[in-house]
Residue, then its C-alpha position, 0 to 999 in steps of 0.5 A: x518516483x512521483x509520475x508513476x503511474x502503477x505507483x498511482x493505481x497501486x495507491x488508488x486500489x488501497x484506498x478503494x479497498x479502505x473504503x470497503x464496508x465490513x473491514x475489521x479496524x486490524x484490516x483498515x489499519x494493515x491497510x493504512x500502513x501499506x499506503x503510507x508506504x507507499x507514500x513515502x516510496x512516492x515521496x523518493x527521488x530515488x528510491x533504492x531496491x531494497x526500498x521498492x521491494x519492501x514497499x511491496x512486501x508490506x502492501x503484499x502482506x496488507x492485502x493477504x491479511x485483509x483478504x484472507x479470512 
């Protein structure tokens, strides 16, 4: 899965949103975990539905709690 472009653009956003002043560390770190799922989803040949759905659950889950407060 690694010529993805939304994968790509869905990890440069991540990173974009780190980069963000007045992020609490719980926020940054949220924000780390859903990237790195992410990386490992791109690291896949193939990966399964279960896999990409929980890549998305946990970057669903990283922007909620950074956002909503």
């Amino acid at each position: 899965m690694k010529k993805d472009k939304n994968l790509q653009f869905c990890r440069d956003e991540l990173q974009s949103m780190q980069r963000r002043d007045g992020l609490e560390p719980e926020q940054r770190s949220a924000l780390e975990k859903a990237e790195g799922e992410l990386r490992g989803l791109w690291r896949r040949p193939n990966p399964s539905r279960r896999e990409i759905f929980r890549a998305v659950r946990t970057v669903a889950e990283a922007i909620i709690k950074t956002f909503v407060r």
